[in-house]
C-alpha positions, 0 to 999 in steps of 0.5 A: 499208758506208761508205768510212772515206776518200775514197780508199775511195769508188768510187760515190756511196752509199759516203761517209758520209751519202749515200743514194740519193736525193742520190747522184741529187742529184749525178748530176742536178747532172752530177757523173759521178763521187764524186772530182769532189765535191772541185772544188764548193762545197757551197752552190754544189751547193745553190743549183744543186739548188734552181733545178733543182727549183724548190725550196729545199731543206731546210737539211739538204740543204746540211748534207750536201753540207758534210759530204760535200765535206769528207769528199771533200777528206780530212775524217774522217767526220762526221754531216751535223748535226755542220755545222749549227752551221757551215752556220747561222755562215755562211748565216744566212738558210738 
């Protein structure tokens, strides 16, 4: 079940659209703990998870660290694509 709000959430995988795989993002990043989310800039956690890997990561990726930091910072709960339209107004070469 997914934490409704950021005072719900005690790992990773309870806020809305985190999964396995980017709760690993995050840990590999070196955020210890989902409260920390609220101190990063989605697109910084984006551009540091892409040199990391050597990759650019899928434009999706940087949609749910958006969705995700401002989820943690007191946002409701929204599906990651809800910021497409904000994330391509605002890196439009991404």
């Amino acid at each position: 079940m997914k934490a409704r709000t950021a005072k719900e959430v005690q790992k990773f995988t309870d806020i809305p659209n985190v999964g396995k795989r980017i709760a690993a993002d995050f840990q590999a990043l070196g955020i210890a703990k989902p409260q920390d989310l609220k101190k990063h800039k989605a697109f910084m956690l984006y551009t540091k998870l892409s040199k990391m890997t050597g990759v650019r990561q899928d434009p999706c990726v940087l949609d749910t660290f958006i969705a995700v930091v401002d989820f943690m910072n007191g946002a409701p709960a929204r599906p990651w694509w809800w910021y497409t339209a904000e994330r391509k107004k605002q890196f439009p070469n991404i």
